[in-house]
C-alpha positions as CSV (number, residue, x, y, z in Angstrom):
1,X,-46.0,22.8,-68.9
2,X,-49.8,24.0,-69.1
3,X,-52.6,21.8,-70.5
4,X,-54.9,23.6,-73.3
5,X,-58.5,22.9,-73.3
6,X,-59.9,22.3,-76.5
7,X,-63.7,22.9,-76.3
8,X,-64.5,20.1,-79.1
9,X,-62.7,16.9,-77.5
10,X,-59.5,16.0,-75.3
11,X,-56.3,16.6,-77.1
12,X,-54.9,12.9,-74.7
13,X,-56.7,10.1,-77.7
14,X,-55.9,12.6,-80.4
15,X,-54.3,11.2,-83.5
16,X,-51.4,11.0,-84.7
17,X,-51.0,14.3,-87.7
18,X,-48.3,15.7,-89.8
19,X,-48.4,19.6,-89.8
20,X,-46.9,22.4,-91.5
21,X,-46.2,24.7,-88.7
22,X,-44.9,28.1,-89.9
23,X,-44.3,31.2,-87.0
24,X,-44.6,34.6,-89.2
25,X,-43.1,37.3,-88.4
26,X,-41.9,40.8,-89.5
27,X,-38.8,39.8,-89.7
28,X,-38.5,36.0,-90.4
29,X,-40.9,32.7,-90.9
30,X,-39.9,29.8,-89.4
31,X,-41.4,27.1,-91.1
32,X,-41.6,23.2,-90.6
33,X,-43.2,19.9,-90.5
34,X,-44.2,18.3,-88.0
35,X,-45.1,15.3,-86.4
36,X,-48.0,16.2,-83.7
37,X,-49.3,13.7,-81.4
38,X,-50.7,14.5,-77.9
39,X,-48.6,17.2,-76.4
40,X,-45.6,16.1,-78.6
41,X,-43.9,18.2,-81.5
42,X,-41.3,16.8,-83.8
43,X,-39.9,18.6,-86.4
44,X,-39.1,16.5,-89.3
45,X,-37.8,19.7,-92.0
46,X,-37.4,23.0,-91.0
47,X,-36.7,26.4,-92.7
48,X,-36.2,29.9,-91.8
49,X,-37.0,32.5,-94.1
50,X,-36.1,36.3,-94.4
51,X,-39.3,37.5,-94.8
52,X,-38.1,41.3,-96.8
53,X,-36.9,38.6,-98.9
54,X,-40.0,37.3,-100.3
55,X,-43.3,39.4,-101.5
56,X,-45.6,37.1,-100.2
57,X,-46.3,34.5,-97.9
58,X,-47.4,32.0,-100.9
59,X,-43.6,32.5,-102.3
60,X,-42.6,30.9,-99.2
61,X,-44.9,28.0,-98.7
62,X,-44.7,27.1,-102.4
63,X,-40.5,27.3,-101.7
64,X,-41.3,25.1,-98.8
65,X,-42.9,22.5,-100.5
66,X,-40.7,22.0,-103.3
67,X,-37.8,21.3,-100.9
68,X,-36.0,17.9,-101.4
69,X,-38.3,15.1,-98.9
70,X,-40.9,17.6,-97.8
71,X,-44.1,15.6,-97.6
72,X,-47.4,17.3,-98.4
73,X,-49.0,17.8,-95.1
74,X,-52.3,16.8,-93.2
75,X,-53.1,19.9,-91.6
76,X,-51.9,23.2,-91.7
77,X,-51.5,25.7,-88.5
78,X,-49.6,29.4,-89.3
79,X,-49.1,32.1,-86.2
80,X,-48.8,35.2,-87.6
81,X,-47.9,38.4,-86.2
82,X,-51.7,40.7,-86.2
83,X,-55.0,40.2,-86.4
84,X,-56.4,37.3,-87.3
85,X,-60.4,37.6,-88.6
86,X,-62.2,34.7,-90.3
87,X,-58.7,33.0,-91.3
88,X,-57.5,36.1,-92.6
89,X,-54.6,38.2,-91.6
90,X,-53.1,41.7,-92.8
91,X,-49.8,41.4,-91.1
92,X,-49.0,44.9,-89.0
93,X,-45.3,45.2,-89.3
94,X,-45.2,43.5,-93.1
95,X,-47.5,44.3,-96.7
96,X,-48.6,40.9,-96.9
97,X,-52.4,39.4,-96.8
98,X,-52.5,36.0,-95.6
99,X,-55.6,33.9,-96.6
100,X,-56.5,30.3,-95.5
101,X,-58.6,30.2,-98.4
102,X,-56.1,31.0,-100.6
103,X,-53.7,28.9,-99.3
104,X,-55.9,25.8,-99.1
105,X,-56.3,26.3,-103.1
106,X,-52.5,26.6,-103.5
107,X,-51.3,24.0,-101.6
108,X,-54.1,21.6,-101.8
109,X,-54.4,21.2,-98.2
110,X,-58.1,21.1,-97.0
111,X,-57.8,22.2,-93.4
112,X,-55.7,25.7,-92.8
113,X,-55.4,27.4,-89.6
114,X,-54.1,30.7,-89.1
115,X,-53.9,32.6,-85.5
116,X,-52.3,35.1,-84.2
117,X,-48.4,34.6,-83.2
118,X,-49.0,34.9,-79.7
119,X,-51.8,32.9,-79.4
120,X,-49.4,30.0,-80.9
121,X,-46.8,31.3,-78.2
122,X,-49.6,30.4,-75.7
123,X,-50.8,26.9,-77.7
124,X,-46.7,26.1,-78.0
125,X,-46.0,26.5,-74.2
126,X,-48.2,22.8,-73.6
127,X,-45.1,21.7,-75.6
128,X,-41.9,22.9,-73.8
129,X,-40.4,21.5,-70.3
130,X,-38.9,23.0,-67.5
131,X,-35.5,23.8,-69.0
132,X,-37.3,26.0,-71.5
133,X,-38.1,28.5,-69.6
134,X,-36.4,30.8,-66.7
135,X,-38.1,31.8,-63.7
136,X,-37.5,35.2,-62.3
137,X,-39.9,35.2,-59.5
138,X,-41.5,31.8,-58.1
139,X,-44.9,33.4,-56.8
140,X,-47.6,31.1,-55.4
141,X,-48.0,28.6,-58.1
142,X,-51.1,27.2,-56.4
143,X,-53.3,30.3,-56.7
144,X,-54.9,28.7,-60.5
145,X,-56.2,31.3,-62.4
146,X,-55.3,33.1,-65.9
147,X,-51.9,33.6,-67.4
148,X,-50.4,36.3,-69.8
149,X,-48.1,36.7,-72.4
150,X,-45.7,39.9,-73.6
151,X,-43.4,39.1,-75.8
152,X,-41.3,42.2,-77.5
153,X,-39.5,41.3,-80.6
154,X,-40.0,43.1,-84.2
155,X,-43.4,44.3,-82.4
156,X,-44.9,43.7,-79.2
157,X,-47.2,40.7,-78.9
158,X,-49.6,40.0,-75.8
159,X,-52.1,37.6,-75.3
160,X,-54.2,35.5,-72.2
161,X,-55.1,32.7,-71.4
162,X,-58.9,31.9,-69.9
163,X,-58.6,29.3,-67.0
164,X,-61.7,27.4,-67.1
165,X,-61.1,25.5,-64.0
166,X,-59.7,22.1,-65.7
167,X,-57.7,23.8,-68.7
168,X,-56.6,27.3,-70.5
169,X,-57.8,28.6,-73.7
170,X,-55.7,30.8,-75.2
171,X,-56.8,34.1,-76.9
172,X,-54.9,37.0,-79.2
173,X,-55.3,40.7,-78.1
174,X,-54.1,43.6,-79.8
175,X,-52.7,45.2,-76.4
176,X,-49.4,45.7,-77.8
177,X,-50.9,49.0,-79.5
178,X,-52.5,50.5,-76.8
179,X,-50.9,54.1,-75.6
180,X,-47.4,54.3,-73.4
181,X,-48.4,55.8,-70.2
182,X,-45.7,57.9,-68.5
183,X,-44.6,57.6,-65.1
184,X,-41.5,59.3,-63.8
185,X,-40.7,62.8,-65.5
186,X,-38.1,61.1,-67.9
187,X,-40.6,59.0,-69.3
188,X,-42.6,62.1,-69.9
189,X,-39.9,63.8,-71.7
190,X,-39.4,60.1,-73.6
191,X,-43.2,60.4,-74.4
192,X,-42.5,63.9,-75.4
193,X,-39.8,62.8,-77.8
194,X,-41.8,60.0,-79.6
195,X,-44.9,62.1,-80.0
196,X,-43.4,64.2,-82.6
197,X,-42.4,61.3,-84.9
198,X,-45.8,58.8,-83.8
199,X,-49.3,60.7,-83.6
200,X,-50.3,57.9,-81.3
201,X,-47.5,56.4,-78.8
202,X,-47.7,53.2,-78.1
203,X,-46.2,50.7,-76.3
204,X,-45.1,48.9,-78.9
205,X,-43.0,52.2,-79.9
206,X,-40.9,52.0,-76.5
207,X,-41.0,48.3,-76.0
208,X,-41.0,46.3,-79.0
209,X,-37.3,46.1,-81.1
210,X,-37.3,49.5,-82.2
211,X,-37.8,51.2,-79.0
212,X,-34.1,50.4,-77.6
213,X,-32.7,52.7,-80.6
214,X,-35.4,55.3,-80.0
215,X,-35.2,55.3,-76.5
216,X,-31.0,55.6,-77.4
217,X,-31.8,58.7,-79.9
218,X,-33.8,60.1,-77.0
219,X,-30.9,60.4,-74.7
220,X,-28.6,61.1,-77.1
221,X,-30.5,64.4,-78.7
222,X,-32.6,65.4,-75.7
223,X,-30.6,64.5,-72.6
224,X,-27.3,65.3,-74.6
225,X,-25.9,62.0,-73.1
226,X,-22.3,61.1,-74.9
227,X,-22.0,59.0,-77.9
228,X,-18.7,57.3,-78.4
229,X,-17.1,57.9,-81.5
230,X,-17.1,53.9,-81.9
231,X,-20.0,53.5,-80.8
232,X,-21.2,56.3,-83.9
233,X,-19.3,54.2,-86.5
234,X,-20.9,50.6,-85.1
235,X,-24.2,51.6,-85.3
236,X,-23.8,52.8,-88.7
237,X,-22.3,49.8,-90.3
238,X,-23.8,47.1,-88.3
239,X,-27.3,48.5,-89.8
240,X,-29.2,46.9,-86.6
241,X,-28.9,50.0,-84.2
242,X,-31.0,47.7,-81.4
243,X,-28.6,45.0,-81.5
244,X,-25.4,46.8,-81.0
245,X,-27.1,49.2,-78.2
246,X,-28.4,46.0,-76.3
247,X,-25.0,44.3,-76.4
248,X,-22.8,47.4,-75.5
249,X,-25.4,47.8,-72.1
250,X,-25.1,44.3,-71.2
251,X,-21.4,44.3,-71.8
252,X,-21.2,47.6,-70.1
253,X,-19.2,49.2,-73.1
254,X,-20.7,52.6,-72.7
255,X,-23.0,54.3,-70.2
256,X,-25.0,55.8,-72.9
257,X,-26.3,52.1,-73.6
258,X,-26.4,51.3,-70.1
259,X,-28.8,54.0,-69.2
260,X,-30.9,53.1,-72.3
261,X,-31.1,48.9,-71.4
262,X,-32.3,50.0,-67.8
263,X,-34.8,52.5,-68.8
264,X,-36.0,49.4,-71.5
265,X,-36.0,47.0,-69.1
266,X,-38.5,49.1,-66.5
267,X,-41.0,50.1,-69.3
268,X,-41.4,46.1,-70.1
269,X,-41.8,45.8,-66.8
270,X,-44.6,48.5,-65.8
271,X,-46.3,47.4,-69.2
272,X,-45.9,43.6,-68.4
273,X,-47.1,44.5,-64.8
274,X,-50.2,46.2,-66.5
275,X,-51.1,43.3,-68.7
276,X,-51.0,41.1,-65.7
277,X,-53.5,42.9,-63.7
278,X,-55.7,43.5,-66.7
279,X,-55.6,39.8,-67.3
280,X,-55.7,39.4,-63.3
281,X,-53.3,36.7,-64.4
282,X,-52.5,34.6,-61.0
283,X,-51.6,32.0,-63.7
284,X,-48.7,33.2,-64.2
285,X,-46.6,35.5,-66.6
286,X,-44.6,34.6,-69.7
287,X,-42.4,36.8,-71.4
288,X,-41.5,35.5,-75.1
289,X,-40.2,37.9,-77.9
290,X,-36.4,37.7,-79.3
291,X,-35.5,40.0,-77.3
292,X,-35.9,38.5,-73.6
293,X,-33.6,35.7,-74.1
294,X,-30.7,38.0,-75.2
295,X,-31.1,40.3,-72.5
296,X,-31.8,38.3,-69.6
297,X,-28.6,39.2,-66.9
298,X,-30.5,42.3,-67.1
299,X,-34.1,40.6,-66.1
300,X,-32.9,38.6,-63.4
301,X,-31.5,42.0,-62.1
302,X,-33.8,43.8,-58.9
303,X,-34.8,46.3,-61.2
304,X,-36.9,44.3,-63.6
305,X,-39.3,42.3,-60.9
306,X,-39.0,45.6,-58.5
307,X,-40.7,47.7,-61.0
308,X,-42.8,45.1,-61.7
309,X,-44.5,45.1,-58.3
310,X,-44.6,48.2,-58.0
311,X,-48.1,48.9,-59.0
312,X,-50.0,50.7,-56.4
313,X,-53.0,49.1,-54.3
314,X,-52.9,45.7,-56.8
315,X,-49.3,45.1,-55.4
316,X,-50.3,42.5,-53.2
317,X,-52.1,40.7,-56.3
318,X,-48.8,41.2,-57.9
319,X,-46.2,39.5,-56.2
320,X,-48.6,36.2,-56.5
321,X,-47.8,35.7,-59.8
322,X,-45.3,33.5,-61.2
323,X,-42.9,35.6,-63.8
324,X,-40.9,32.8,-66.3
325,X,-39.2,33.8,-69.7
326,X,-39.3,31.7,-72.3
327,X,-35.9,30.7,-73.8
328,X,-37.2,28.2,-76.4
329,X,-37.5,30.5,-79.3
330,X,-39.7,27.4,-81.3
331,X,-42.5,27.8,-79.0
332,X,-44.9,29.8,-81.3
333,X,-43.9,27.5,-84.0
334,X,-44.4,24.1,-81.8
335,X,-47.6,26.1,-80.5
336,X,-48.6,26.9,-85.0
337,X,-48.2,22.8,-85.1
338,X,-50.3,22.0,-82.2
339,X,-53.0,24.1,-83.0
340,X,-53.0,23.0,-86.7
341,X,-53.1,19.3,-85.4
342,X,-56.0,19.6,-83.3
343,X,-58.1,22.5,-84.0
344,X,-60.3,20.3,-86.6
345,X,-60.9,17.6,-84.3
């Protein structure tokens, strides 16, 4: 779909490599490996992991490995959601320390890679087709330039993507955890809400996973909007509040979770539209995360693109760029294997 520069060589005469991939998350690890050559990923074994289940990251490599046929790998590439400095990661939304020196001494494996999850995200979409993703505006895909990432899920990632004029380079940012800006009065009595809970509000708080049930909690308590009696008992024993609020306002169950979904759905888009111009990413847009996929009826609704737009005196800048959603929810790992393959070359 895109074509990565690599700053070493061209990834075209690469070499065939077998990779463990493994996309970490708060949540889950995917892990597999893979057979990398050029732009191609196949995944040979692959595993996904509850990640509250284990209290490391080593746990589940060393699991990994000592499945039945699992080969011991070339290469290793992991995309991990935070901050990746000199190969080493303290995960944000999970109490594990990831080292690539450490891992390289446990597995035996010379060459480890670790970047951020959304920098794979951005590496993985070299790998996917057209039927992978879901355009929800076409903009003016000749204007080249830089492209962006959001993608809400257990937190929220973003990341860019430099274009150098023959290729993009991919890069993680942190943007996720910079303050929620208010708009409209609602949002100011939303902000108001969080505040007392988060002594920083960020955007991660309203748009990442969490924020559906907070933002649910908001109207509930503050805005005294009506919660079903069955609505009560679901979120209660389901024990994933998101989930069941999300699939009551897409099924239009009960306007409590309506209201909520379309109040979601326009702060992704104003903080999507801000990433975009702070990117200026003519590029494009892509919007990854869990969440996107589940939800999109509502994204391909006016609301989401309208808001979008609607962005002041950059609005013209705006509407150039091309909006997709990424359905292929392998793309980080894919991206984990591509980098892993290449990034020693």
């Amino acid at each position: 779909m895109i074509r990565i520069a690599f700053n070493n060589s061209s990834s075209d005469s690469r070499d065939h490599r077998k990779v463990l991939a493994a996309d970490v998350g708060g949540t889950k690890v995917n892990m597999a490996l893979c057979h990398v050559k050029d732009k191609s990923v196949e995944v040979l074994h692959e595993v996904k992991y509850a990640s509250q289940d284990y209290k490391s990251f080593n746990d589940i490599i060393g699991a990994f490995l000592a499945e039945e046929g699992v080969e011991k790998p070339d290469t290793i590439g992991i995309g991990v959601a935070g901050p990746v400095i000199d190969n080493r990661v303290e995960l944000t939304n999970l109490s594990w320390v990831i080292s690539a020196e450490e891992l390289a001494l446990r597995t035996g494996v010379k060459h480890v890679a670790i970047i951020n999850d959304l920098e794979a995200t951005a590496y993985g979409l070299t790998c996917l087709s057209e039927e992978d993703v879901c355009t929800l505006h076409p903009g003016e895909t000749w204007h080249a330039g830089n492209g962006a990432i959001i993608a809400p899920g257990t937190g929220l990632g973003e990341a860019g993507l430099f274009w150098d004029g023959k290729g993009y380079h991919p890069f993680a940012t942190e943007g996720g955890h910079c303050e929620f800006a208010p708009r409209e009065e609602i949002d100011a009595q939303l902000f108001s809400y969080l505040k007392i809970k988060h002594r920083r509000v960020s955007w991660e708080h309203v748009v990442a996973g969490p924020g559906i049930y907070r933002i649910y909690y908001f109207l509930r308590d503050v805005l005294n909007r009506e919660e079903p009696e069955w609505l009560r008992k679901e979120i209660k024993e389901k024990g994933d509040p998101s989930a069941v609020i999300s699939k009551a306002g897409l099924e239009k169950k009960a306007p409590i979770c309506e209201e909520v979904m379309q109040l979601y759905v326009q702060q992704l888009a104003r903080e999507a539209s801000i990433l975009v111009q702070k990117m200026k990413a003519t590029g494009g847009l892509f919007i990854g995360g869990g969440i996107p996929p589940k939800i999109l009826p509502l994204l391909q609704e006016p609301l989401f693109y309208e808001t979008f737009r609607d962005c002041g005196r950059m609005q013209d800048l705006v509407e150039k760029v091309p909006v997709r959603v990424i359905l292929n929810d392998k793309t980080a790992l894919y991206g984990a294997a591509f980098y892993g393959a290449y990034a020693w070359q």
